[in-house]
PDB file of N, CA, C and O in Angstrom:
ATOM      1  N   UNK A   1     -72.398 -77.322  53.515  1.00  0.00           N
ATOM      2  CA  UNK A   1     -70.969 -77.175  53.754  1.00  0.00           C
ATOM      3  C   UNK A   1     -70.621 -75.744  54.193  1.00  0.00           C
ATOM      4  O   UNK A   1     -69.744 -75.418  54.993  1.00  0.00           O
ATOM      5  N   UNK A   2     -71.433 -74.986  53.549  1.00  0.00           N
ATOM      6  CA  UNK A   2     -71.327 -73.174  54.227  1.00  0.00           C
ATOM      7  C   UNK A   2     -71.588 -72.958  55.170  1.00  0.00           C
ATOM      8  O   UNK A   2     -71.042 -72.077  55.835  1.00  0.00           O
ATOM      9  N   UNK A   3     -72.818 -73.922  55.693  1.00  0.00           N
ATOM     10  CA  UNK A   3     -73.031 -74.071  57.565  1.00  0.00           C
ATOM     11  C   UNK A   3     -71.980 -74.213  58.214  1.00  0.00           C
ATOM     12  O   UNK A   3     -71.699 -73.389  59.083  1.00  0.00           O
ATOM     13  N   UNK A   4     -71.372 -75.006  58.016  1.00  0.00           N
ATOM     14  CA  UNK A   4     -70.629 -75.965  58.249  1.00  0.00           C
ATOM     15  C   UNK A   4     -69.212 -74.978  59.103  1.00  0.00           C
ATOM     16  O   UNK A   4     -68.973 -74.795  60.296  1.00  0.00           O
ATOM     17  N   UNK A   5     -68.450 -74.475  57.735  1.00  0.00           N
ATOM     18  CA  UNK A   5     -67.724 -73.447  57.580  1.00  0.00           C
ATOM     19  C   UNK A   5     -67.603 -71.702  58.661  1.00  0.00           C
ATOM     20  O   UNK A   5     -66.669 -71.040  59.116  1.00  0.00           O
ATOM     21  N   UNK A   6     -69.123 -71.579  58.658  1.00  0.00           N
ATOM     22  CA  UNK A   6     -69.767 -70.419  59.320  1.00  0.00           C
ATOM     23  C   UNK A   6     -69.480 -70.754  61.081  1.00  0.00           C
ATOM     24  O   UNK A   6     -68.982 -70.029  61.942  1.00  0.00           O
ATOM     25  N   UNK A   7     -70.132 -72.440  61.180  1.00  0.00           N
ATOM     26  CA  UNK A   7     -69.935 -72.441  62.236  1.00  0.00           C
ATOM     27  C   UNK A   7     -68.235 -72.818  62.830  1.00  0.00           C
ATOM     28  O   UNK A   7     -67.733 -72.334  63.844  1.00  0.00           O
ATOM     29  N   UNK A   8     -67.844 -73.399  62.271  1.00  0.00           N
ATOM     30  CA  UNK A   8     -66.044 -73.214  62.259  1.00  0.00           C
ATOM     31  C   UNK A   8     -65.453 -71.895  62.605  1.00  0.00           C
ATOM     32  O   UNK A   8     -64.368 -71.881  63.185  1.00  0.00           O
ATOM     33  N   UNK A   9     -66.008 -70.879  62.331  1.00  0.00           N
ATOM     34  CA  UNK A   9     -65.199 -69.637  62.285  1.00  0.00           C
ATOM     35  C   UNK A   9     -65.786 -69.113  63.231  1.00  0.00           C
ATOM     36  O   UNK A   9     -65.055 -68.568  64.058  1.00  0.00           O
ATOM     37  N   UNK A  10     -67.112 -69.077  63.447  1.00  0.00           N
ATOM     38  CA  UNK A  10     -67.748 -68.823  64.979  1.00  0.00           C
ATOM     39  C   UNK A  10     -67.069 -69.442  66.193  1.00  0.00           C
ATOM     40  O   UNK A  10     -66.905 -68.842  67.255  1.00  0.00           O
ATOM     41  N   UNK A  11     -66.621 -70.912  65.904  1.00  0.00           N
ATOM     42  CA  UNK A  11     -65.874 -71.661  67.357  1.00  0.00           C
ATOM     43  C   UNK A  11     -65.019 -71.093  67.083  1.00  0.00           C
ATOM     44  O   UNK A  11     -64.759 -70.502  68.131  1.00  0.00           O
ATOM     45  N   UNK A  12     -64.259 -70.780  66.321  1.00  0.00           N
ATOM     46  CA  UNK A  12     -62.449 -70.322  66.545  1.00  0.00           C
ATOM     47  C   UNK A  12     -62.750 -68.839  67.305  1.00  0.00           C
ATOM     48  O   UNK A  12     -62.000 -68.439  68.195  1.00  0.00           O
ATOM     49  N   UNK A  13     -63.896 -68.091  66.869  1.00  0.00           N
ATOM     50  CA  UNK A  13     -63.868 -66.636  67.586  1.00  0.00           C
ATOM     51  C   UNK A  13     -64.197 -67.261  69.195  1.00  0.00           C
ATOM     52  O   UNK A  13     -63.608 -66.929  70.224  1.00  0.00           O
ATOM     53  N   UNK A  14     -65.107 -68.073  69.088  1.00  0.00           N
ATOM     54  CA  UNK A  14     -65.282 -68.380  70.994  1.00  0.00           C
ATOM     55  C   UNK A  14     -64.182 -69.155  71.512  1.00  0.00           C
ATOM     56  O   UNK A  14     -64.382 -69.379  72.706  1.00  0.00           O
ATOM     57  N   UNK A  15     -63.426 -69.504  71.223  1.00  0.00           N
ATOM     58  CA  UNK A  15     -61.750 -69.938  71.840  1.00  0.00           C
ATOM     59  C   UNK A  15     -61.249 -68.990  71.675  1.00  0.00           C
ATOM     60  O   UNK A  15     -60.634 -68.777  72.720  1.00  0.00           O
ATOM     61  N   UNK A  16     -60.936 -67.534  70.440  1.00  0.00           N
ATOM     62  CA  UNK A  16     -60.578 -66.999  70.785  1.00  0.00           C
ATOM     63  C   UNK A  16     -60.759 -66.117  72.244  1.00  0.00           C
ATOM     64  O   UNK A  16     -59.965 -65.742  73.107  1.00  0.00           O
ATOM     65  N   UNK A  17     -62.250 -65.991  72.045  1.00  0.00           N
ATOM     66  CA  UNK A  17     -62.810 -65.068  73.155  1.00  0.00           C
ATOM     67  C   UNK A  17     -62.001 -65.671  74.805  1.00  0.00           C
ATOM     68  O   UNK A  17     -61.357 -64.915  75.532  1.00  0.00           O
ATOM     69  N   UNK A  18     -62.211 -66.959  75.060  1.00  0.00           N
ATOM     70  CA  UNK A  18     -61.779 -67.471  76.147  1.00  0.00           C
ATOM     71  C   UNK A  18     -59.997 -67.266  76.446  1.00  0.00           C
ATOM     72  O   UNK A  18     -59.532 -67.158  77.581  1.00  0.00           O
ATOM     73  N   UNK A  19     -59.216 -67.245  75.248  1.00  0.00           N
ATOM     74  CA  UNK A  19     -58.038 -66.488  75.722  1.00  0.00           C
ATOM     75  C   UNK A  19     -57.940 -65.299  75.743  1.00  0.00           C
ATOM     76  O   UNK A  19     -57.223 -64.806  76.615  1.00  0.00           O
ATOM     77  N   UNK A  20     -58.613 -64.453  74.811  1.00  0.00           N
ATOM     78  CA  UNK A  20     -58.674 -63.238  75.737  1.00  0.00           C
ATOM     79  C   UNK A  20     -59.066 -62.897  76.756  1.00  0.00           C
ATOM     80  O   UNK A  20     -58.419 -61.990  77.278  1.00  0.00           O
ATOM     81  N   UNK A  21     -60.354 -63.469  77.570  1.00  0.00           N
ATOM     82  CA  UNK A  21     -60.657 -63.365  78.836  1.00  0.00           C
ATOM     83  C   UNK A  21     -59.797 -64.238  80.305  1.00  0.00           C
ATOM     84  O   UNK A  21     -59.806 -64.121  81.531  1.00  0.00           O
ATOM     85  N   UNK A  22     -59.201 -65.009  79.407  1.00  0.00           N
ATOM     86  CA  UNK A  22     -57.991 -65.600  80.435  1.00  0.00           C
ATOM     87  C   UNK A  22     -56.670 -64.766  80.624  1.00  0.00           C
ATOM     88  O   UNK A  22     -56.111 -64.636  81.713  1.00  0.00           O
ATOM     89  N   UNK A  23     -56.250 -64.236  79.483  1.00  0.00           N
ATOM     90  CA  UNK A  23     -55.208 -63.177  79.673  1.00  0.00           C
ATOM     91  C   UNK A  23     -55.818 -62.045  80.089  1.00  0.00           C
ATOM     92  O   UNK A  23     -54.833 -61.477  80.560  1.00  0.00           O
ATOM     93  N   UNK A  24     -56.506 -61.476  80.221  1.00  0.00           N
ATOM     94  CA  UNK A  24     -57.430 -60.534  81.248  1.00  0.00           C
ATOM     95  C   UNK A  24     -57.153 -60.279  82.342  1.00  0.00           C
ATOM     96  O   UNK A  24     -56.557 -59.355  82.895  1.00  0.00           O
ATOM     97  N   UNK A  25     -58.074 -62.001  82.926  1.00  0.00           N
ATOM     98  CA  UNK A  25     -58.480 -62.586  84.197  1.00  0.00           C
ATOM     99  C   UNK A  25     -56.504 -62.766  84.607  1.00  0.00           C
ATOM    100  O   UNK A  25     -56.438 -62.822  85.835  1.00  0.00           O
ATOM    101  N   UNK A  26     -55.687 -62.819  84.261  1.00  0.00           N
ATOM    102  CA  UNK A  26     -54.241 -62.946  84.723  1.00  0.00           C
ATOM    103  C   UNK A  26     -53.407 -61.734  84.458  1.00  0.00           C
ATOM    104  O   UNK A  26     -52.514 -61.405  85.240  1.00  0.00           O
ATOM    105  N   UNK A  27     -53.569 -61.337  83.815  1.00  0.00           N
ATOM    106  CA  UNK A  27     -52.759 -59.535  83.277  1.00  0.00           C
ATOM    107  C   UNK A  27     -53.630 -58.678  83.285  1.00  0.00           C
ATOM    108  O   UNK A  27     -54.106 -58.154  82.278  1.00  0.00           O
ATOM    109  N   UNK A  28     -53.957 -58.426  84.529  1.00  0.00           N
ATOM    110  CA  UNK A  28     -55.044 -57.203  84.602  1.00  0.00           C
ATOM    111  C   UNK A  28     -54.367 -56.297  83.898  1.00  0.00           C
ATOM    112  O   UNK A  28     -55.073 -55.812  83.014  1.00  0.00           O
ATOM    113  N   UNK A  29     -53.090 -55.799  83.939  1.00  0.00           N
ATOM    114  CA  UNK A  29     -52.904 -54.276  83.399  1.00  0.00           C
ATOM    115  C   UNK A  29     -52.942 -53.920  81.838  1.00  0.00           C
ATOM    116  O   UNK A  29     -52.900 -52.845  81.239  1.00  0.00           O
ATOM    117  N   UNK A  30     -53.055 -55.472  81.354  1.00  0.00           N
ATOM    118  CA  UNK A  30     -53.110 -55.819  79.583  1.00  0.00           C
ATOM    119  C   UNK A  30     -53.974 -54.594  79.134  1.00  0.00           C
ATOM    120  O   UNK A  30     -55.116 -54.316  79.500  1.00  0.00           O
ATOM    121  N   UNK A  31     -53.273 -54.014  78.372  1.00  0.00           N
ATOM    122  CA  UNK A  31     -54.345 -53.197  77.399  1.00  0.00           C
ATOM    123  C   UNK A  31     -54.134 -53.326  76.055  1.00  0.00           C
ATOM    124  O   UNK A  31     -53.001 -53.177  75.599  1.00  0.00           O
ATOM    125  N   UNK A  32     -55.556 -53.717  74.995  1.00  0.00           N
ATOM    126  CA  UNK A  32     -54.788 -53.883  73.841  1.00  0.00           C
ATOM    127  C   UNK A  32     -54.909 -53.240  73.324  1.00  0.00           C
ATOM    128  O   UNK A  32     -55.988 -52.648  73.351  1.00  0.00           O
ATOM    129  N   UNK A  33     -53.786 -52.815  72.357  1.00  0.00           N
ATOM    130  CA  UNK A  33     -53.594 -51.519  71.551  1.00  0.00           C
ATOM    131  C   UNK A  33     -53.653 -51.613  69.502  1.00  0.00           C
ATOM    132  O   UNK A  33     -53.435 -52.737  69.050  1.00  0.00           O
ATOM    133  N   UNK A  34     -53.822 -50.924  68.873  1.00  0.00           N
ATOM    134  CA  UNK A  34     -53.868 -50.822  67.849  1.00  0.00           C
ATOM    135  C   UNK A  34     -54.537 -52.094  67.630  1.00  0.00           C
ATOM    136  O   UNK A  34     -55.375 -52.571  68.395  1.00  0.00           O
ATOM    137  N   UNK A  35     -53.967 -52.820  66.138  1.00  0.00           N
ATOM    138  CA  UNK A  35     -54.553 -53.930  65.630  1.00  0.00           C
ATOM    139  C   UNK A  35     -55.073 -55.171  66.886  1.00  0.00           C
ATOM    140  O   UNK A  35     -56.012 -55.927  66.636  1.00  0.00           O
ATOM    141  N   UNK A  36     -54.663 -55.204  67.611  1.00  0.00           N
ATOM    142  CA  UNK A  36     -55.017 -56.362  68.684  1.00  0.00           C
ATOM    143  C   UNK A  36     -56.705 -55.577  69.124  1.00  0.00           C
ATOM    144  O   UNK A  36     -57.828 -56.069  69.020  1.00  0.00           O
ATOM    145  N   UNK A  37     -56.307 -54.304  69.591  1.00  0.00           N
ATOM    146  CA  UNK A  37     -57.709 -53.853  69.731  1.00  0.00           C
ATOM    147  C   UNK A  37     -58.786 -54.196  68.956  1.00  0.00           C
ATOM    148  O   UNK A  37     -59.794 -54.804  69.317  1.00  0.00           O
ATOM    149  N   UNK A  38     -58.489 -53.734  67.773  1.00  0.00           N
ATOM    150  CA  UNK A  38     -59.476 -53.864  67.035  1.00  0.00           C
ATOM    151  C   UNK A  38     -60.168 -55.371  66.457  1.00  0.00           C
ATOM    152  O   UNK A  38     -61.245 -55.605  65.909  1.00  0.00           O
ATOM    153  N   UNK A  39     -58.594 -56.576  67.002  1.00  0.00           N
ATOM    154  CA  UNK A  39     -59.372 -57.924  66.758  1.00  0.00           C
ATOM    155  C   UNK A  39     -59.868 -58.166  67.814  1.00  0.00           C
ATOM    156  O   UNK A  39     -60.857 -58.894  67.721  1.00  0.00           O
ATOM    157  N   UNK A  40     -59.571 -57.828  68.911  1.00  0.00           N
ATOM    158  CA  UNK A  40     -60.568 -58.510  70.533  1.00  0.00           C
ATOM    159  C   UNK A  40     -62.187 -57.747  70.561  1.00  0.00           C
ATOM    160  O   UNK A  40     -63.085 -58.299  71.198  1.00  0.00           O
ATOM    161  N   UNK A  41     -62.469 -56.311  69.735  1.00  0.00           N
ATOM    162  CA  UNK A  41     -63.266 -55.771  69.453  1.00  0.00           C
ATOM    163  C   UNK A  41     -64.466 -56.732  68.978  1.00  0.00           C
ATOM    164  O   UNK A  41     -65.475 -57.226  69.481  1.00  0.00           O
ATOM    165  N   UNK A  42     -63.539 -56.725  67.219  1.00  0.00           N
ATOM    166  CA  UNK A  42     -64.496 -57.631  66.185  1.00  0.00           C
ATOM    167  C   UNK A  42     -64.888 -58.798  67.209  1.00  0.00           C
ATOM    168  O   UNK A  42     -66.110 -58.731  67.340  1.00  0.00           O
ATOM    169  N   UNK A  43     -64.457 -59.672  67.866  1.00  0.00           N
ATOM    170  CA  UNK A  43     -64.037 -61.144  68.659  1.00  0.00           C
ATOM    171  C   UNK A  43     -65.510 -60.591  69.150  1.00  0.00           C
ATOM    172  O   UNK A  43     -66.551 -60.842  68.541  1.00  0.00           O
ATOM    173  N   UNK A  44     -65.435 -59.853  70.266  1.00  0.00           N
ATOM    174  CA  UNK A  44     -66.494 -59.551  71.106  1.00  0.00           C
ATOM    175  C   UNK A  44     -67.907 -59.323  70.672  1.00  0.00           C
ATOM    176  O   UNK A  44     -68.924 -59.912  71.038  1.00  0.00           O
ATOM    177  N   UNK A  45     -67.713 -58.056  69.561  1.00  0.00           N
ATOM    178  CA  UNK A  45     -69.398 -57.904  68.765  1.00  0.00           C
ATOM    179  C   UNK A  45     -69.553 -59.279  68.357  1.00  0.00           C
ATOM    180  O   UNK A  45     -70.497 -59.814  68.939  1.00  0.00           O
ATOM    181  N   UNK A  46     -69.071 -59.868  67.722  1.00  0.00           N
ATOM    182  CA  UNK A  46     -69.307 -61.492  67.247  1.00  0.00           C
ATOM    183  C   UNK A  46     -70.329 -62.479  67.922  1.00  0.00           C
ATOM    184  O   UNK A  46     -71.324 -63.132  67.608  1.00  0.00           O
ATOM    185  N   UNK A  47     -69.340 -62.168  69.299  1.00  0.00           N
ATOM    186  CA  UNK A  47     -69.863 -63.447  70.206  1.00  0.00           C
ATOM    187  C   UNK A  47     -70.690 -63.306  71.108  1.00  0.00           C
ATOM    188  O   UNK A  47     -71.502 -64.163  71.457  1.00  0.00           O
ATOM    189  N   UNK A  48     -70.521 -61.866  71.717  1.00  0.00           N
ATOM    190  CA  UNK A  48     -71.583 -61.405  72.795  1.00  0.00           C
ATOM    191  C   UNK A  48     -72.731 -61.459  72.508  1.00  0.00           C
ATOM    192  O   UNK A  48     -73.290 -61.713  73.575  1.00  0.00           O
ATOM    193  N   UNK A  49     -73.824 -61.349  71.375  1.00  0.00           N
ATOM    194  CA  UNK A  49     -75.167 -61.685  71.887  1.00  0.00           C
ATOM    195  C   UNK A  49     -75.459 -63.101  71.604  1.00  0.00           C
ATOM    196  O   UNK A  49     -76.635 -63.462  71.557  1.00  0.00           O
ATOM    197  N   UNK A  50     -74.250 -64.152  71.362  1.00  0.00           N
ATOM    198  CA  UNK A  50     -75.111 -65.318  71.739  1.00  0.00           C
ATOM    199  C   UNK A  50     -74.609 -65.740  73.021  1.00  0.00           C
ATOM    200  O   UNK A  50     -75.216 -66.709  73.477  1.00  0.00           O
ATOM    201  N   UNK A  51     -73.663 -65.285  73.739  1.00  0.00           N
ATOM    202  CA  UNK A  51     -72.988 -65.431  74.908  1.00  0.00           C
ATOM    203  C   UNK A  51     -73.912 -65.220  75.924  1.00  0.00           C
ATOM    204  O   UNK A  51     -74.164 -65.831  76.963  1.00  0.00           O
ATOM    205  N   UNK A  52     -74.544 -63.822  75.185  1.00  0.00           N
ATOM    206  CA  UNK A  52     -75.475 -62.729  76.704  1.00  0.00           C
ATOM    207  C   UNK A  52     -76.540 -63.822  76.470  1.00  0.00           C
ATOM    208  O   UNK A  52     -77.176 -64.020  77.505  1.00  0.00           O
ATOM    209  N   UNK A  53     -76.931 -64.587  75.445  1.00  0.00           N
ATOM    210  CA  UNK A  53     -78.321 -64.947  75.268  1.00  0.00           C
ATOM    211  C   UNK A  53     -78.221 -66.429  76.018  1.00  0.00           C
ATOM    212  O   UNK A  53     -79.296 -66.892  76.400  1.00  0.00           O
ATOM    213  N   UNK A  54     -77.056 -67.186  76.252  1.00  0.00           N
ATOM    214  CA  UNK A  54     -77.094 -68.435  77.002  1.00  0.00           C
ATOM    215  C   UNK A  54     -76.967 -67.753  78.445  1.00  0.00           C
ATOM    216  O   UNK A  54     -77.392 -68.428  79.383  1.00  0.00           O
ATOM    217  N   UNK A  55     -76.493 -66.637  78.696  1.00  0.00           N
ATOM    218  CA  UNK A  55     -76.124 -66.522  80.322  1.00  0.00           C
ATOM    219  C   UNK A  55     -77.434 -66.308  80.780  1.00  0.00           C
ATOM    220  O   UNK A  55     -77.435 -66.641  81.966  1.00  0.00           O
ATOM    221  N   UNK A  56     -78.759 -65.850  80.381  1.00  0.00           N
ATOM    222  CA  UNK A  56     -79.916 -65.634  80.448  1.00  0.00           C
ATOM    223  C   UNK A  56     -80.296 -67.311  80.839  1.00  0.00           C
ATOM    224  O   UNK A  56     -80.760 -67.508  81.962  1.00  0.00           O
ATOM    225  N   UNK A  57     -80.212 -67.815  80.446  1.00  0.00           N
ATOM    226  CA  UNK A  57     -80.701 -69.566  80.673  1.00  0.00           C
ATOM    227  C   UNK A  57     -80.039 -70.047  81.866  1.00  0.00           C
ATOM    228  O   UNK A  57     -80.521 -70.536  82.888  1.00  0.00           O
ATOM    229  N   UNK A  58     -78.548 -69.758  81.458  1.00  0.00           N
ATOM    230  CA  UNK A  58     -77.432 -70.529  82.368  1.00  0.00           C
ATOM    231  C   UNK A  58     -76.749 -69.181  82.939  1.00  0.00           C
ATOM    232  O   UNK A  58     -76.106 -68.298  82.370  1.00  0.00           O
ATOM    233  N   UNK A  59     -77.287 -69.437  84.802  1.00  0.00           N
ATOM    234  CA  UNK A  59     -76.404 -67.947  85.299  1.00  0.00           C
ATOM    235  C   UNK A  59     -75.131 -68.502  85.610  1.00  0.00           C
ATOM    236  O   UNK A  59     -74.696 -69.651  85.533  1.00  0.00           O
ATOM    237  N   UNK A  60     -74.382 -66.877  86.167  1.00  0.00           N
ATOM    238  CA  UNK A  60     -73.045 -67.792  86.441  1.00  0.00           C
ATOM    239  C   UNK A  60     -72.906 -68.463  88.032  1.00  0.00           C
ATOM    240  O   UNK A  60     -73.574 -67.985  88.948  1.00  0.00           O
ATOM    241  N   UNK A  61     -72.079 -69.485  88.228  1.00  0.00           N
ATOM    242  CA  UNK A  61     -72.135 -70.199  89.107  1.00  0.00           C
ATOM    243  C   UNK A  61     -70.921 -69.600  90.546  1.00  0.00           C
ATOM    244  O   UNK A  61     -69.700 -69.455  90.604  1.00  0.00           O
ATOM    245  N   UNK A  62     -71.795 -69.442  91.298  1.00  0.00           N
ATOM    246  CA  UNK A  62     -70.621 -69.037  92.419  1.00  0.00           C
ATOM    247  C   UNK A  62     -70.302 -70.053  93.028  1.00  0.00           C
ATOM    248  O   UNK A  62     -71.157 -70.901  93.284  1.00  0.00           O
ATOM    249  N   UNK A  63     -68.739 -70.236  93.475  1.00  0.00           N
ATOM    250  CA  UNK A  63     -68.025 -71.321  94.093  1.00  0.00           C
ATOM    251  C   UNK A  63     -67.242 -70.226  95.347  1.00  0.00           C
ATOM    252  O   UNK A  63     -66.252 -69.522  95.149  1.00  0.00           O
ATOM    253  N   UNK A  64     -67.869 -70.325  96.377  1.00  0.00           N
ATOM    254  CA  UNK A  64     -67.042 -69.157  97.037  1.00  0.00           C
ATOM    255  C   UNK A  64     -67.078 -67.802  96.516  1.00  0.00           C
ATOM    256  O   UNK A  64     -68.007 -67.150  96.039  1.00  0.00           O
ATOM    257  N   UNK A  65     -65.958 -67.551  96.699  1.00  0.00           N
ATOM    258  CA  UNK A  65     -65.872 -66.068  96.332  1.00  0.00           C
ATOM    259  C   UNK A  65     -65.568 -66.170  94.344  1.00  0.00           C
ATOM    260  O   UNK A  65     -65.652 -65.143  93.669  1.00  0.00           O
ATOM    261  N   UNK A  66     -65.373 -66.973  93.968  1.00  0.00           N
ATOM    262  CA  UNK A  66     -64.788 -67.307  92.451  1.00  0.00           C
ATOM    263  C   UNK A  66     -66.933 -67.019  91.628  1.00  0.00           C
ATOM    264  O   UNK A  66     -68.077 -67.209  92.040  1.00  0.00           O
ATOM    265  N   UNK A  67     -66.493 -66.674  90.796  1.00  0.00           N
ATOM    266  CA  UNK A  67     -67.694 -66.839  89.837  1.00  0.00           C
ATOM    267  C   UNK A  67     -67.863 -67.676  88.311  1.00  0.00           C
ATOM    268  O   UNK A  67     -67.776 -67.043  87.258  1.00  0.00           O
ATOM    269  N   UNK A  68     -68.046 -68.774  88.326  1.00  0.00           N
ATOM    270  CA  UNK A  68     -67.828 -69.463  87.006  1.00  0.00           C
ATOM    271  C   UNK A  68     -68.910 -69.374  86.133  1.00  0.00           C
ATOM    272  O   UNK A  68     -70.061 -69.675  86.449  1.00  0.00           O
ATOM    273  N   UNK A  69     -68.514 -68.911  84.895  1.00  0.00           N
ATOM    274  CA  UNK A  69     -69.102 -68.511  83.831  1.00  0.00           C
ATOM    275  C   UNK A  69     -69.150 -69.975  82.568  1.00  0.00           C
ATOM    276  O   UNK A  69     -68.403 -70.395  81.685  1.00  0.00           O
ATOM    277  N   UNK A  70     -70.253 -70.288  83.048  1.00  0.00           N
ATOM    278  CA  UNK A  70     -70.225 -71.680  82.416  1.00  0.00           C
ATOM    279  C   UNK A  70     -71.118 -71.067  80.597  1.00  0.00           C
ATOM    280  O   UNK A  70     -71.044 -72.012  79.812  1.00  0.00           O
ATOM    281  N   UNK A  71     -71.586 -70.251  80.165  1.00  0.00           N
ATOM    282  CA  UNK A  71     -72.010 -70.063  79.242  1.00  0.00           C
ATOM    283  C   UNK A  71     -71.378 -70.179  77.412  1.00  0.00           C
ATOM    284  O   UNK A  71     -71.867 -70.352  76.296  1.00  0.00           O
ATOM    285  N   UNK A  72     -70.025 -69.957  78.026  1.00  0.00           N
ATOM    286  CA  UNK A  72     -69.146 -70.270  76.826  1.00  0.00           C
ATOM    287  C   UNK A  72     -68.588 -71.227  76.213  1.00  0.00           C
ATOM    288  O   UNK A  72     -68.132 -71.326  75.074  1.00  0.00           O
ATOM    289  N   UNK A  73     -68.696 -72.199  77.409  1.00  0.00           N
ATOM    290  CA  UNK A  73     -68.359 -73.827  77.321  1.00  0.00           C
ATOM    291  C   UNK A  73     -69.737 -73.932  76.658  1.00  0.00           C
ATOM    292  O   UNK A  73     -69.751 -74.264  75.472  1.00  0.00           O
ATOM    293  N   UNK A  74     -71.139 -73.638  77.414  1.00  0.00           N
ATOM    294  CA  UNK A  74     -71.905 -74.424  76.761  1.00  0.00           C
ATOM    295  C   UNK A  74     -71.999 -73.955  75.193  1.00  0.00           C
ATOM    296  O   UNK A  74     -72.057 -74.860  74.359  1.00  0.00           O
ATOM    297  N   UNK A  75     -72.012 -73.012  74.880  1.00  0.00           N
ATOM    298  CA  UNK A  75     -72.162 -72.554  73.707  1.00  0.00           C
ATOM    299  C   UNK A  75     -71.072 -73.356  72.801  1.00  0.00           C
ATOM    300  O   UNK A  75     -71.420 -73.946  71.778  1.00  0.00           O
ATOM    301  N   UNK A  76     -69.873 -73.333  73.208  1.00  0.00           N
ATOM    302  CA  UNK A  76     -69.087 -74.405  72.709  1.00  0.00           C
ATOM    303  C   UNK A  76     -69.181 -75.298  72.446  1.00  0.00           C
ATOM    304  O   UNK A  76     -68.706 -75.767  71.411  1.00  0.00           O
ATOM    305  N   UNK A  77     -70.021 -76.075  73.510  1.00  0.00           N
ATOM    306  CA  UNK A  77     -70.153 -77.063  72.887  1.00  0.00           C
ATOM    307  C   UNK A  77     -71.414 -77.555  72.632  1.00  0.00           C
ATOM    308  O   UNK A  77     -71.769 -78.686  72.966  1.00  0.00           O
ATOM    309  N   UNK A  78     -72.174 -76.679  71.999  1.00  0.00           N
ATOM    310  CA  UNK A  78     -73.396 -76.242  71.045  1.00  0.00           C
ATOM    311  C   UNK A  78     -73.374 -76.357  69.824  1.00  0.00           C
ATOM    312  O   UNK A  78     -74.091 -77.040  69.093  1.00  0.00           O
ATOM    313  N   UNK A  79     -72.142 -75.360  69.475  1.00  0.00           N
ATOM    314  CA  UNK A  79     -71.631 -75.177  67.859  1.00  0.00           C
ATOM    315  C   UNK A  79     -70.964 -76.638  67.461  1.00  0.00           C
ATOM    316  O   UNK A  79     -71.232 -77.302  66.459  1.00  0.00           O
ATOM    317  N   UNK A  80     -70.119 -76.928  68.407  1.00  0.00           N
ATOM    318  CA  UNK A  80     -69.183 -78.358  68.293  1.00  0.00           C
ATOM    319  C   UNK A  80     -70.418 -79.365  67.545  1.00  0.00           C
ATOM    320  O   UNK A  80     -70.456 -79.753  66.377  1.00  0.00           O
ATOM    321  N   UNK A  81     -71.354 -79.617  68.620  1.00  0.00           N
ATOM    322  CA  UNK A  81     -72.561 -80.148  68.245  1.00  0.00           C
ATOM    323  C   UNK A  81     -72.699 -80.163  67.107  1.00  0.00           C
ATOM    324  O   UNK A  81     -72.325 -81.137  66.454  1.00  0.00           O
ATOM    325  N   UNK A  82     -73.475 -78.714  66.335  1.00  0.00           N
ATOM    326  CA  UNK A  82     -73.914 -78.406  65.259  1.00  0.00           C
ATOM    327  C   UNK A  82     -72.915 -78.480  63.878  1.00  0.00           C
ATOM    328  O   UNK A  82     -72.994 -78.458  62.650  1.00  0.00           O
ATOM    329  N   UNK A  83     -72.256 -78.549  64.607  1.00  0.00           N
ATOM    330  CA  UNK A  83     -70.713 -78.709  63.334  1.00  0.00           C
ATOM    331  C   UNK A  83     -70.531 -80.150  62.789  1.00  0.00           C
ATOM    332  O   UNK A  83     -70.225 -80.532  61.659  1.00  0.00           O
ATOM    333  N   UNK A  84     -70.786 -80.784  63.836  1.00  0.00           N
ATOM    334  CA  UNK A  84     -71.099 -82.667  63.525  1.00  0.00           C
ATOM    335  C   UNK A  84     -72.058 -82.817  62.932  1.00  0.00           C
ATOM    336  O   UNK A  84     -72.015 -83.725  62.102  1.00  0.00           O
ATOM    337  N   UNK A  85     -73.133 -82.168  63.032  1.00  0.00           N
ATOM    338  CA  UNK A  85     -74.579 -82.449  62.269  1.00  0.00           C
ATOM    339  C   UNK A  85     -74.331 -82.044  60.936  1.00  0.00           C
ATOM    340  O   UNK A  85     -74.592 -82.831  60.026  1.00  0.00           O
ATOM    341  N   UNK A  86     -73.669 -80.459  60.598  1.00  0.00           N
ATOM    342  CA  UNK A  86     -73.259 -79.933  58.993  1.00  0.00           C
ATOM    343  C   UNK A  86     -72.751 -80.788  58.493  1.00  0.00           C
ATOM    344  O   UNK A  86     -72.932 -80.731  57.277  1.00  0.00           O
ATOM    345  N   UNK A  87     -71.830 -82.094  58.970  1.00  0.00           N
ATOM    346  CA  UNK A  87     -70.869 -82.088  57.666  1.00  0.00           C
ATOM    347  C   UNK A  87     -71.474 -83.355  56.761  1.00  0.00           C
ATOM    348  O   UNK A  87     -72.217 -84.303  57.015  1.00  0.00           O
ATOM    349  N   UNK A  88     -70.789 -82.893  55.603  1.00  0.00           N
ATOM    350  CA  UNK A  88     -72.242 -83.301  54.591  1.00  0.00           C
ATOM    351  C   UNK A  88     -71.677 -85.322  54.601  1.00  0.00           C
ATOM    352  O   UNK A  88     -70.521 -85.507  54.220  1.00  0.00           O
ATOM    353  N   UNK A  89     -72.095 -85.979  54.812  1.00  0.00           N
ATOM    354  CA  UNK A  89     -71.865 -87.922  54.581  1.00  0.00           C
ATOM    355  C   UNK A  89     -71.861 -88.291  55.834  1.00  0.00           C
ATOM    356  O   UNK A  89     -71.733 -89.480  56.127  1.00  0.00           O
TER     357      UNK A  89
END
């Protein structure tokens, strides 16, 4: 059930991660300041080396000039996966 839990709080940081990189990718001039900083920070050390470690497998995909970063979906729905397997019955 602590698996379980662990991985719950890991998906909520990788949805988080994806709205922060969507408000980014649309408000370039966004800068975050004080406490927001420091949660998009934590967000990032979190998620980036299993992020960097699927983009190694899965590069990103060019469509034209656009670059799609399919690594976060998959990882998403990795944990999603593994979250069905934790729960205990």
């Amino acid at each position: 059930m602590v698996f379980y839990w662990l991985l719950f709080v890991f998906w909520l940081l990788l949805t988080a991660r994806i709205v922060v990189e969507l408000v980014r990718a649309f408000a370039r001039e966004w800068r975050p300041m004080g406490g927001v900083a420091v949660a998009v920070e934590s967000i990032y050390t979190v998620t980036d080396p299993p992020v960097k470690a699927v983009r190694r497998i899965i590069p990103i995909v060019r469509i034209g000039g656009v670059g799609l970063d399919l690594s976060i979906m998959v990882l998403l729905l990795v944990v999603f996966i593994l979250m069905q397997l934790a729960l205990p019955g």
